[in-house]
PyMOL Python script that loads the backbone (N, CA, C, O; Angstrom):
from pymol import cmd

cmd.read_pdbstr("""\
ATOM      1  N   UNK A   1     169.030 -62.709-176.828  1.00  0.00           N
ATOM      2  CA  UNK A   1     168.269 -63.203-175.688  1.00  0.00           C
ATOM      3  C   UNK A   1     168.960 -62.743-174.416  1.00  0.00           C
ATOM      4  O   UNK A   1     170.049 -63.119-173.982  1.00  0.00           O
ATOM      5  N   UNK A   2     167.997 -61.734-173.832  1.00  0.00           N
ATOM      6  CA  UNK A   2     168.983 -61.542-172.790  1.00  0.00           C
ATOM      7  C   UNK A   2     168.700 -62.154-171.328  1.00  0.00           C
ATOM      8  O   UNK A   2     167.574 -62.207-170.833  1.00  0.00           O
ATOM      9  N   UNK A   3     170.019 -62.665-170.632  1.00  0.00           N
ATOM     10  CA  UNK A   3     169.834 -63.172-169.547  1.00  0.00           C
ATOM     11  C   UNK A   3     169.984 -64.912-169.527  1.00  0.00           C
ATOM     12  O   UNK A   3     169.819 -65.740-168.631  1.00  0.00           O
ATOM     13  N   UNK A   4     170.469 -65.043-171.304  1.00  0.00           N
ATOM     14  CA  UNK A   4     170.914 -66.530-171.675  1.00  0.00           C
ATOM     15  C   UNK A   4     171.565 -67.225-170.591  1.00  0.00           C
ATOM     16  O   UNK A   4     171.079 -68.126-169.907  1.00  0.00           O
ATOM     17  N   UNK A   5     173.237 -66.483-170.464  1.00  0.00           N
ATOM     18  CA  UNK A   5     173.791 -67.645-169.613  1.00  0.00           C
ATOM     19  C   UNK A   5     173.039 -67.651-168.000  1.00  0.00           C
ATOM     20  O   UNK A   5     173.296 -68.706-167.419  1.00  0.00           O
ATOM     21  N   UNK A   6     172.383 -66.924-167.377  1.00  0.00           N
ATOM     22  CA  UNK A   6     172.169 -67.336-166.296  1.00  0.00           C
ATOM     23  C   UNK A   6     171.029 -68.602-166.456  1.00  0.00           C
ATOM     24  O   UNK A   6     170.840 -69.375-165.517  1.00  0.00           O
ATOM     25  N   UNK A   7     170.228 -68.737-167.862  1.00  0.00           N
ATOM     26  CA  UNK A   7     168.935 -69.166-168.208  1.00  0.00           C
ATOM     27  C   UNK A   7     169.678 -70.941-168.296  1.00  0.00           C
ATOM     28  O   UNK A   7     169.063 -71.944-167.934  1.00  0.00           O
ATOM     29  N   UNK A   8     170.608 -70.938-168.665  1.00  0.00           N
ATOM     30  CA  UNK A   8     171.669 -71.964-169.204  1.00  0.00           C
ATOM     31  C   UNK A   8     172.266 -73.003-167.654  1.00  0.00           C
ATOM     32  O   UNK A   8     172.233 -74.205-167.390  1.00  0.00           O
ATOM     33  N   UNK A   9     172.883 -71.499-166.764  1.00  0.00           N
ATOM     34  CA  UNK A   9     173.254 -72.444-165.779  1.00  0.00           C
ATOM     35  C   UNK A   9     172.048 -72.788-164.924  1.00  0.00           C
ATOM     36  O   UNK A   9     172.225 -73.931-164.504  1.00  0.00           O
ATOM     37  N   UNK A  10     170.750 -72.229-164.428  1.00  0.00           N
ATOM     38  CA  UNK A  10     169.737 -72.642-163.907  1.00  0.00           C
ATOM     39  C   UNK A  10     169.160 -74.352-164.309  1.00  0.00           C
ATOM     40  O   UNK A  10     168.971 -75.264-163.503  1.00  0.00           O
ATOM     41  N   UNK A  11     169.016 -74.374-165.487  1.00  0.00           N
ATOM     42  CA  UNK A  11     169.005 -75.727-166.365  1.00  0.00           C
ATOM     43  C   UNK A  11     169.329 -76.450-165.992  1.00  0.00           C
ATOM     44  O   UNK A  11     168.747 -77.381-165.435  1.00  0.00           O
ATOM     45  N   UNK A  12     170.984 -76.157-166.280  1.00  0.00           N
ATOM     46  CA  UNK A  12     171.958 -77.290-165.635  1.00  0.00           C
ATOM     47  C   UNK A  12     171.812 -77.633-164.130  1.00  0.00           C
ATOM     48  O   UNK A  12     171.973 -78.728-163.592  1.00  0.00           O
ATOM     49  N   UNK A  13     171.523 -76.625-163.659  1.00  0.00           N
ATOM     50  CA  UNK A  13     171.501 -77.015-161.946  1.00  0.00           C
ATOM     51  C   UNK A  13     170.748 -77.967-161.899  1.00  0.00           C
ATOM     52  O   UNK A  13     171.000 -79.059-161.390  1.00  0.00           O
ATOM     53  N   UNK A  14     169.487 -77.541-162.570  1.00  0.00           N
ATOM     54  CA  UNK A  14     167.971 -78.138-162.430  1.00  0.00           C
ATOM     55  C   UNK A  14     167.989 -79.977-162.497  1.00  0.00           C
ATOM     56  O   UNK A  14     167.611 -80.842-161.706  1.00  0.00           O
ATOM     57  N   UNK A  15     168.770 -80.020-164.160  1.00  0.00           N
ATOM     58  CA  UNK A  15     168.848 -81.429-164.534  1.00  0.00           C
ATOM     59  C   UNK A  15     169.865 -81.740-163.564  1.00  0.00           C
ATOM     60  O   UNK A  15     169.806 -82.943-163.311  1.00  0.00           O
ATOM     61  N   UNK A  16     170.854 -81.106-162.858  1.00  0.00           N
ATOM     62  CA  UNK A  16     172.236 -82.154-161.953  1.00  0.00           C
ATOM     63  C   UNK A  16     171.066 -82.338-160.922  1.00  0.00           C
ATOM     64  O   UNK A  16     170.946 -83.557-160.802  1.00  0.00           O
ATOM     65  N   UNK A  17     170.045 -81.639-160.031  1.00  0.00           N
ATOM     66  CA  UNK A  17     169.635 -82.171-158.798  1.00  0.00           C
ATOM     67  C   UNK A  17     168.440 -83.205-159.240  1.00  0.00           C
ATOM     68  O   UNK A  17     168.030 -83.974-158.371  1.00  0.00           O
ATOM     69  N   UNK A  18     167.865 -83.259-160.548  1.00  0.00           N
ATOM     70  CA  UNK A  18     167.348 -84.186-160.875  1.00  0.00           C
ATOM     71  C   UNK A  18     167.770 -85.288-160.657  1.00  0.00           C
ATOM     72  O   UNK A  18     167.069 -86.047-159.988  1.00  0.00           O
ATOM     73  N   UNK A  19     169.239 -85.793-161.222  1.00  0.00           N
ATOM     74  CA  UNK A  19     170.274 -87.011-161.213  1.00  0.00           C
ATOM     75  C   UNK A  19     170.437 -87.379-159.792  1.00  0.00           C
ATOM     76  O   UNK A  19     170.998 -88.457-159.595  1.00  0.00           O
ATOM     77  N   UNK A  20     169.970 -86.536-158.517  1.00  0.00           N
ATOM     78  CA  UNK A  20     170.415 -86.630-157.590  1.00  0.00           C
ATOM     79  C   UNK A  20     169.767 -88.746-156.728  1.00  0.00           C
ATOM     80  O   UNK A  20     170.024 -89.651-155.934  1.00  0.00           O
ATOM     81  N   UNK A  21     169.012 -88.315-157.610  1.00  0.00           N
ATOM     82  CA  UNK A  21     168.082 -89.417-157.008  1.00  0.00           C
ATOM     83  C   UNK A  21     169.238 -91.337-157.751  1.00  0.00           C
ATOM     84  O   UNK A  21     169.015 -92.379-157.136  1.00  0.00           O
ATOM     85  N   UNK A  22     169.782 -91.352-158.397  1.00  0.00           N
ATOM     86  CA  UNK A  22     170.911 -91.818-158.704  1.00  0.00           C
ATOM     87  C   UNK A  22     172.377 -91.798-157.156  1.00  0.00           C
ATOM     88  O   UNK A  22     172.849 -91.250-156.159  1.00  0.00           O
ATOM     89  N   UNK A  23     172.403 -92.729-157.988  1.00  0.00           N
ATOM     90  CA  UNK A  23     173.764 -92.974-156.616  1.00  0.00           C
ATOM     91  C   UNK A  23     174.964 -91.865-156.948  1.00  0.00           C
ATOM     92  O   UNK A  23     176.090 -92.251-157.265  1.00  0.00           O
ATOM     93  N   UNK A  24     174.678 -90.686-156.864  1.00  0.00           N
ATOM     94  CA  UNK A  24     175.571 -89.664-157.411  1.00  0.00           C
ATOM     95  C   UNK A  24     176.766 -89.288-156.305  1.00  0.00           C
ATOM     96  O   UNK A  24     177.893 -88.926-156.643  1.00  0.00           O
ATOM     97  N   UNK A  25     176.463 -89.391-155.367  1.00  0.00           N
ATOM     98  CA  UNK A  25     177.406 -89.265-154.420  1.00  0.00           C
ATOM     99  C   UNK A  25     178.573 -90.352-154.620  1.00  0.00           C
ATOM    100  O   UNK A  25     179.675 -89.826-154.776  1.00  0.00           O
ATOM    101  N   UNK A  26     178.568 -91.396-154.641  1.00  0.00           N
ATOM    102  CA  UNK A  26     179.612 -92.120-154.897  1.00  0.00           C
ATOM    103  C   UNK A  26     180.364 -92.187-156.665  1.00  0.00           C
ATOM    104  O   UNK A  26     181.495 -92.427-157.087  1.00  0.00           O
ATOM    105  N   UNK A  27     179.411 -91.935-157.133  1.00  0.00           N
ATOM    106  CA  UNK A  27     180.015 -91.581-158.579  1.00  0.00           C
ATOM    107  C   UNK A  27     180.729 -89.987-159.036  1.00  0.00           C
ATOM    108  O   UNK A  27     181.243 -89.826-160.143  1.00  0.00           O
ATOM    109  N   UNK A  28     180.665 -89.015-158.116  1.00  0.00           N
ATOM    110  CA  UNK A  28     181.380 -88.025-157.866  1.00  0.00           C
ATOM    111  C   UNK A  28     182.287 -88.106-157.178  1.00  0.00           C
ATOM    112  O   UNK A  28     183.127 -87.221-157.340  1.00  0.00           O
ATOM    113  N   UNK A  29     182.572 -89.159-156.104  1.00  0.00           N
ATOM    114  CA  UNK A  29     183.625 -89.564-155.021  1.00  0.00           C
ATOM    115  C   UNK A  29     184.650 -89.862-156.279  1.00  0.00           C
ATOM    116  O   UNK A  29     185.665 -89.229-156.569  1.00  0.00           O
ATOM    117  N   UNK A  30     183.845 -91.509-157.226  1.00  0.00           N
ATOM    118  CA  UNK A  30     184.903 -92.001-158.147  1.00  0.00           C
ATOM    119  C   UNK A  30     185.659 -91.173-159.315  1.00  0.00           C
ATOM    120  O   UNK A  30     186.586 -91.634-159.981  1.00  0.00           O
ATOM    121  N   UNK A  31     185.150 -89.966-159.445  1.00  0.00           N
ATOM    122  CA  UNK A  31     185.340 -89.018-160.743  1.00  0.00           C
ATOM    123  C   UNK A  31     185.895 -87.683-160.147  1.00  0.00           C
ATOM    124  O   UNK A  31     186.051 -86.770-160.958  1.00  0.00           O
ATOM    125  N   UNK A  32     186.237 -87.432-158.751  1.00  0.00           N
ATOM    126  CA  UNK A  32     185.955 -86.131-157.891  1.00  0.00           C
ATOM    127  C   UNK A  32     187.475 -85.352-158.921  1.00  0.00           C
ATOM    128  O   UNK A  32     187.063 -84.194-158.979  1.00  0.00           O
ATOM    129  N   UNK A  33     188.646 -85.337-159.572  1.00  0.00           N
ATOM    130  CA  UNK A  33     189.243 -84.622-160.374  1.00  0.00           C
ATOM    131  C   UNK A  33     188.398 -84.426-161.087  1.00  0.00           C
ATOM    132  O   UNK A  33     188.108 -83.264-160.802  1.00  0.00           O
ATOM    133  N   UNK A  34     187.609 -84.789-162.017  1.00  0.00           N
ATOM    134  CA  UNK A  34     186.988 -84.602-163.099  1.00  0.00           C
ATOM    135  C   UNK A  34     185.800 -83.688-162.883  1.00  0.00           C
ATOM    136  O   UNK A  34     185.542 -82.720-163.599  1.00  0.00           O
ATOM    137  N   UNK A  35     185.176 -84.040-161.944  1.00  0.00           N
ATOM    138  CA  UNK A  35     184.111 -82.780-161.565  1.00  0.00           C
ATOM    139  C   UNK A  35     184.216 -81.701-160.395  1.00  0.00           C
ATOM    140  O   UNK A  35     183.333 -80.928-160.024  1.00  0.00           O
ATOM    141  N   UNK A  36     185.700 -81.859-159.835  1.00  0.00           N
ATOM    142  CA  UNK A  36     185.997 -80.685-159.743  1.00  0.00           C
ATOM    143  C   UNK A  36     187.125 -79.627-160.425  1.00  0.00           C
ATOM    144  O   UNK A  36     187.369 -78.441-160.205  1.00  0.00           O
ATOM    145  N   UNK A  37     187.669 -80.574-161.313  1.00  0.00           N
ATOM    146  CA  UNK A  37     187.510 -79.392-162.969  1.00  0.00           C
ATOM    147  C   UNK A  37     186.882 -78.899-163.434  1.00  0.00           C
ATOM    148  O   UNK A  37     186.904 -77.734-163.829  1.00  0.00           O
ATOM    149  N   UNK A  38     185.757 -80.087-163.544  1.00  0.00           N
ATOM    150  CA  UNK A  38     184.832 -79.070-165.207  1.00  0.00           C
ATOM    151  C   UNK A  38     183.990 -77.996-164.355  1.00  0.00           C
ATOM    152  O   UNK A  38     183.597 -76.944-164.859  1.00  0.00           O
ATOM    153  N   UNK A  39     183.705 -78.427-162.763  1.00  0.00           N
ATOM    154  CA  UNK A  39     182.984 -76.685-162.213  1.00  0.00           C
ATOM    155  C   UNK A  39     183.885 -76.450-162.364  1.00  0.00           C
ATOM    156  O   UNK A  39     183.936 -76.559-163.589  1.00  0.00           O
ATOM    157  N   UNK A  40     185.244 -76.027-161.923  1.00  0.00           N
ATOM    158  CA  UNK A  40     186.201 -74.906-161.697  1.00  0.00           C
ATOM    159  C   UNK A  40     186.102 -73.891-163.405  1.00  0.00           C
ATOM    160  O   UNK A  40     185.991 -72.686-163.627  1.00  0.00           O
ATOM    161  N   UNK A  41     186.196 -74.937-164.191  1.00  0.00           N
ATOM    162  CA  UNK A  41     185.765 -74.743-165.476  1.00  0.00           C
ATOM    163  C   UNK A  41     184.877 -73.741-165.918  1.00  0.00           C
ATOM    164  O   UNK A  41     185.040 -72.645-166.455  1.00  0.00           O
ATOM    165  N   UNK A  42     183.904 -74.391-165.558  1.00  0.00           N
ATOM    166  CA  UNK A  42     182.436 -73.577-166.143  1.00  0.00           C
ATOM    167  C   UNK A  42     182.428 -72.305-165.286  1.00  0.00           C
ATOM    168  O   UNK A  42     182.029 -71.297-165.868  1.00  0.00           O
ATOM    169  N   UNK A  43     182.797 -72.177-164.010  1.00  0.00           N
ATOM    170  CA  UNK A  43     182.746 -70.783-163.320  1.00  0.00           C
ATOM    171  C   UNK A  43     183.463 -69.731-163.885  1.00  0.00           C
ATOM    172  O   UNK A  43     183.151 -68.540-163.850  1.00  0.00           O
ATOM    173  N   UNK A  44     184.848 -70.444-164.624  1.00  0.00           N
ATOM    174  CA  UNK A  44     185.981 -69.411-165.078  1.00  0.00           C
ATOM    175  C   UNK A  44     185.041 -68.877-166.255  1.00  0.00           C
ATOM    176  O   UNK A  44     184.603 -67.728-166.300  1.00  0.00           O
ATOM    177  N   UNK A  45     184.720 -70.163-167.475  1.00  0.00           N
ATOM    178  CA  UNK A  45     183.700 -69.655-168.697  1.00  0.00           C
ATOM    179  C   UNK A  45     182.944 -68.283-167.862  1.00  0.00           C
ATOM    180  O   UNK A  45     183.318 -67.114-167.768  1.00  0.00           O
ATOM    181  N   UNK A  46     181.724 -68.991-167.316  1.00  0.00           N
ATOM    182  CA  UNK A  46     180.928 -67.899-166.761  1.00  0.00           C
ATOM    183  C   UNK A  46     181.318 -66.692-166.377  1.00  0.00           C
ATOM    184  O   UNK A  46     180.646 -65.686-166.606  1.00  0.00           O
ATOM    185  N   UNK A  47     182.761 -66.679-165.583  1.00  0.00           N
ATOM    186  CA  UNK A  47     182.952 -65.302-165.252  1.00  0.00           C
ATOM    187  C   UNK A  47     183.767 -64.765-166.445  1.00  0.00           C
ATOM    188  O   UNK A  47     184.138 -63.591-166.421  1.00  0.00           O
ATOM    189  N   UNK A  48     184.050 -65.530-167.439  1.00  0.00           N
ATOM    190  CA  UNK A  48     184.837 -64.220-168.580  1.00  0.00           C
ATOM    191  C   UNK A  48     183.686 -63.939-169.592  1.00  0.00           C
ATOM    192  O   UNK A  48     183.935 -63.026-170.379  1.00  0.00           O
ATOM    193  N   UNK A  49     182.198 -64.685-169.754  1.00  0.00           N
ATOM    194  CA  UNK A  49     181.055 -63.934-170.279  1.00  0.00           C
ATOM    195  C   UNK A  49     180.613 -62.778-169.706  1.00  0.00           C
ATOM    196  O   UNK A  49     180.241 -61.899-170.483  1.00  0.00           O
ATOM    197  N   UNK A  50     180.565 -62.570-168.558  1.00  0.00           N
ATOM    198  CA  UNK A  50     179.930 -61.726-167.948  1.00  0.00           C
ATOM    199  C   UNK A  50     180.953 -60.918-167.204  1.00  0.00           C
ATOM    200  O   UNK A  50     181.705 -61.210-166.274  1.00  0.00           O
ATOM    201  N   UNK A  51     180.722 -59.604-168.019  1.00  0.00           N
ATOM    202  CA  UNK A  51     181.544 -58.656-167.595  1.00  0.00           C
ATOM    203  C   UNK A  51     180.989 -57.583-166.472  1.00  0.00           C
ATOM    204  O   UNK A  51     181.665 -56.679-165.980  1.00  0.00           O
ATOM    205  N   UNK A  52     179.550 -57.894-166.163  1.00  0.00           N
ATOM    206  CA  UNK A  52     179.324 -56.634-164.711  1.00  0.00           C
ATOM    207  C   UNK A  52     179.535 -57.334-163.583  1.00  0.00           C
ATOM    208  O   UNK A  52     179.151 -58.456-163.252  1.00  0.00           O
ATOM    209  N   UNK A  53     180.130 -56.608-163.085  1.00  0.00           N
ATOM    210  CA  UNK A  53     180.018 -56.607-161.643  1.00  0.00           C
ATOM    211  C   UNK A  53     178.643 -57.714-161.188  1.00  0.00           C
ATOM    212  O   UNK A  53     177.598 -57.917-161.806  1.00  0.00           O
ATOM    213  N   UNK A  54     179.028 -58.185-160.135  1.00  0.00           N
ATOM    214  CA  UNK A  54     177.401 -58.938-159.325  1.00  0.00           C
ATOM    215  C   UNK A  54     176.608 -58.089-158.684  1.00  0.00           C
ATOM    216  O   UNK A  54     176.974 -57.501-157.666  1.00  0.00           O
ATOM    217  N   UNK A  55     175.228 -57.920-159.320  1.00  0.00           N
ATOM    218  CA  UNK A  55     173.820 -57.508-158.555  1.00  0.00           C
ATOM    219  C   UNK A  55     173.737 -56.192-159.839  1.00  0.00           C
ATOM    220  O   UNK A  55     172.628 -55.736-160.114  1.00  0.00           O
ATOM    221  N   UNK A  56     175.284 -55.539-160.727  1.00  0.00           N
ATOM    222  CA  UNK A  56     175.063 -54.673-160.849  1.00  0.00           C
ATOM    223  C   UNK A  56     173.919 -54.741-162.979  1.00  0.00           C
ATOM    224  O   UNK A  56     173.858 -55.623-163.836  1.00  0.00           O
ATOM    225  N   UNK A  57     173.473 -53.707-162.914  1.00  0.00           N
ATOM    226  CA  UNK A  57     172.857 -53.521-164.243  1.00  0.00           C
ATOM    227  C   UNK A  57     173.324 -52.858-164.863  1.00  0.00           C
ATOM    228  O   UNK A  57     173.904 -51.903-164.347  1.00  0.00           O
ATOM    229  N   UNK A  58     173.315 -53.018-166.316  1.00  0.00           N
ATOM    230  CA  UNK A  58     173.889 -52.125-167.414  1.00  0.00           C
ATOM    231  C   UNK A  58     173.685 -50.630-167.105  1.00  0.00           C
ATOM    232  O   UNK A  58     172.506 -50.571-166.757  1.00  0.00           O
ATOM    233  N   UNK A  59     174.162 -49.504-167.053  1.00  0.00           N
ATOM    234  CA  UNK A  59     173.948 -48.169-167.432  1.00  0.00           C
ATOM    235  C   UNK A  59     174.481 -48.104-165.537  1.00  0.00           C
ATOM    236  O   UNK A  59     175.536 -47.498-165.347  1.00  0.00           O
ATOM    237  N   UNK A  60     174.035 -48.478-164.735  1.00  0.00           N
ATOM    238  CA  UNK A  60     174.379 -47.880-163.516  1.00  0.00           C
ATOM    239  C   UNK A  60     175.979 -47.839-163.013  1.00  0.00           C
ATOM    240  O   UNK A  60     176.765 -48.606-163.570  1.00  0.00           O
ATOM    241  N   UNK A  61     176.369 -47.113-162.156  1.00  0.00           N
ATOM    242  CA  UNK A  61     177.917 -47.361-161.785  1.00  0.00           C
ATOM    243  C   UNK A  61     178.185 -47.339-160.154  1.00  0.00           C
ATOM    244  O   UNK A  61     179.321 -47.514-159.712  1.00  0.00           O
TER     245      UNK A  61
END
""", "prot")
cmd.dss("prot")
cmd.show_as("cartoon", "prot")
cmd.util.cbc("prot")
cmd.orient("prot")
């Protein structure tokens, strides 16, 4: 399937601004190590899946 992980983090975005409507701001205040790990996290994942360059496509240089 190509174009999974971007298909994956869109999702996730989708369902976090869903939650938004929740008192999320103060429950990210109370957790703020914890969720600013697991992004720091998921960006590192993301960037060692994806090995091109940004904007660039397979075959071009």
């Amino acid at each position: 399937m190509k174009g999974w992980k971007t298909t994956v983090f869109g999702v996730l975005i989708a369902v976090l601004g869903a939650l938004t409507s929740a008192d999320m701001q103060a429950w990210i205040m109370e957790n703020f190590p914890w969720v600013s790990g697991g992004l720091g996290t998921a960006i590192i994942i993301l960037r060692a899946l994806t090995t091109s360059p940004i904007f660039e496509k397979k075959g071009q240089s």
